[in-house]
N, C-alpha and C positions, 0 to 999 in steps of 0.2 A: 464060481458064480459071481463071488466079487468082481475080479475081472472083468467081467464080464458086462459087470453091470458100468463099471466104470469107463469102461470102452464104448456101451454103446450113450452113454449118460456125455461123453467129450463133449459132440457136435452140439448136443442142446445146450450144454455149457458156452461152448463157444457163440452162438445165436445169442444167448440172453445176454453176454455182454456186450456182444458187438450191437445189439441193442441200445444197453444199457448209453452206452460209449455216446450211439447218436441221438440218442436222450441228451443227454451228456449235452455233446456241441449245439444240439437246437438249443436248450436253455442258455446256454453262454453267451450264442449270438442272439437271441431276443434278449437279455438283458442288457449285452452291448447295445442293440437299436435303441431300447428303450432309456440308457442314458444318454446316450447320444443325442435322442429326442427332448428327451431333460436338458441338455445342457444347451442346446439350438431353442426349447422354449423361453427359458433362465435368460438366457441371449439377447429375445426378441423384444421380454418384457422391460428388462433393464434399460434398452436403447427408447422405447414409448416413451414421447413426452408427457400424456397423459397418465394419471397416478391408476393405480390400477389393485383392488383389495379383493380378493376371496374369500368366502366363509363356507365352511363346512358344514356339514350339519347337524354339528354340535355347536354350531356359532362362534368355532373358533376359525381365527385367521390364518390360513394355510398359504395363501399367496399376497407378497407385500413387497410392487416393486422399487425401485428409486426413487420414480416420480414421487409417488405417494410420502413416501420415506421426507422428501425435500417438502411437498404441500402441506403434510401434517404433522410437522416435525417432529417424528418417530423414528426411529431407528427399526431395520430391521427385523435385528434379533431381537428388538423389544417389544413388537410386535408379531411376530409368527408365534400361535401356539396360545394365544391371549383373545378373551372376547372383547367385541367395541366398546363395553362399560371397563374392562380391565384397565382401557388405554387412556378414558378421559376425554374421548376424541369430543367435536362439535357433537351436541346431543342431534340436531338435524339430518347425520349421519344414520344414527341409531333409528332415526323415527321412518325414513326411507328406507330403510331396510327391511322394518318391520312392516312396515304400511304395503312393501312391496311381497312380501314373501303373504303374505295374507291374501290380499288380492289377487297375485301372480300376474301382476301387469309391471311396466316400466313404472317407478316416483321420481322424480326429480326437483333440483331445486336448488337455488342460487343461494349465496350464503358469505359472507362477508368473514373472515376469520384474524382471530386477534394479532396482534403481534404487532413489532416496527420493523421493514413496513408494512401495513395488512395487505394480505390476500384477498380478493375475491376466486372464491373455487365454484363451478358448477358439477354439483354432484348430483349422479344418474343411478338408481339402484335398480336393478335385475334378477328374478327370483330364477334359479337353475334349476331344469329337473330332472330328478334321477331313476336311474332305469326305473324303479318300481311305479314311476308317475307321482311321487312325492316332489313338493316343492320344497327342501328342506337347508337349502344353502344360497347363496347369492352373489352373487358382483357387483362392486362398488367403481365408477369411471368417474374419475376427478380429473374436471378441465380446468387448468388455469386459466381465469378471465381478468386477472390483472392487470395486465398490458393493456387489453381493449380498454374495459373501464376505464384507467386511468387515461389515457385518450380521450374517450368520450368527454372525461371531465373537462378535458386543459381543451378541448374542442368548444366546450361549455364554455368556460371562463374566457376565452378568447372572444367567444359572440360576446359576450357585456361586456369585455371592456371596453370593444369596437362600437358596441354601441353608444355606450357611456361617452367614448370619444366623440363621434358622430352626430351624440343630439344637442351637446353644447354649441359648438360650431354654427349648428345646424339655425337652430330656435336665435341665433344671433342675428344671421342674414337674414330670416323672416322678418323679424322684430324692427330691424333697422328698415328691410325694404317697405314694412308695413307704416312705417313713421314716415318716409320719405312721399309714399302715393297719400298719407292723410293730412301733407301742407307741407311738410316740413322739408320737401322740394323748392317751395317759394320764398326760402329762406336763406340768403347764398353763405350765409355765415357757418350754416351748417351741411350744408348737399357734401360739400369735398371731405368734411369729417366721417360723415355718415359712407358715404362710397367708399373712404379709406375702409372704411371699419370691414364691410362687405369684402374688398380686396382680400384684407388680411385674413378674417374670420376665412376665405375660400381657398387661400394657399393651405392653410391649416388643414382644412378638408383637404384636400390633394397631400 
């Protein structure tokens, strides 16, 4: 009867593991995809110029790529695994965040950060939601606006000092032409002083 049993008990043996077996390889290869996918995300986020922060929701920071790393100068592994009060960050971080996960809209908002040299960052927060329909974690998109700004400025400062240039020069030739039509044309001791002056005052402009 053992025998028996044993004999007829092989083939379901052999069924459950060959089962078992492609149990087996489906998990393997979904775990290879899914690093695979891991490492092509890791990839994608490291190369963003844009800084890019995660929070879970437990409000710790789960994704913290380079950008970010370079705009908030944190590192890293000093930041995965840490909430945004652990880190010290711009409290304007902290308040878009919140302000965003409550409401469950976009917050934003531009923000000057310390250092030599500063930064200007435009930071975007994003509340995320999860299967259950809870709002309970979010995304932080930190644009560097350094360059512009600082552009903008020396674009600024350029108009004043052309202009600064421009209305001395300027307020000469008026002044002198204004002297010249109220007499001081019938005067010949003066007319070639005063034209000189106009001359000069307008290569200057030029």
């Amino acid at each position: 009867i053992w025998r028996k049993h044993l004999a007829e008990s092989a083939p379901l043996r052999e069924t459950t593991n060959s089962k078992l077996r492609e149990t087996i390889e489906e998990l393997g290869t979904t775990m290879s995809s899914l690093r695979a996918e891991k490492r092509r995300t890791e990839a994608v986020l490291a190369q963003m110029t844009d800084g890019i922060v995660a929070l879970d929701s437990k409000g710790k920071i789960d994704v913290f790529n380079h950008a970010a790393a370079t705009l908030l100068d944190r590192s890293k592994s000093e930041a995965l695994g840490k909430g945004l009060v652990d880190l010290d960050l711009h409290p304007e971080i902290k308040r878009l965040v919140s302000d965003s996960l409550a409401s469950g809209t976009v917050r934003e908002a531009e923000v000057k950060l310390p250092g030599v040299p500063w930064k200007v960052v435009k930071i975007r927060a994003a509340p995320l939601q999860a299967e259950s329909g809870r709002r309970d974690s979010a995304i932080v998109i930190l644009q560097d606006l350094t360059d512009v700004r600082r552009h903008e400025n020396h674009q600024k400062e350029f108009v004043s000092n052309v202009s600064h240039e421009l209305r001395t020069p300027i307020t000469a030739v008026r002044s002198t032409a204004e002297a010249l039509l109220g007499g001081a044309k019938n005067d010949p001791a003066v007319v070639d002083k005063f034209l000189n002056a106009i001359v000069a005052e307008s290569e200057r402009l030029s």
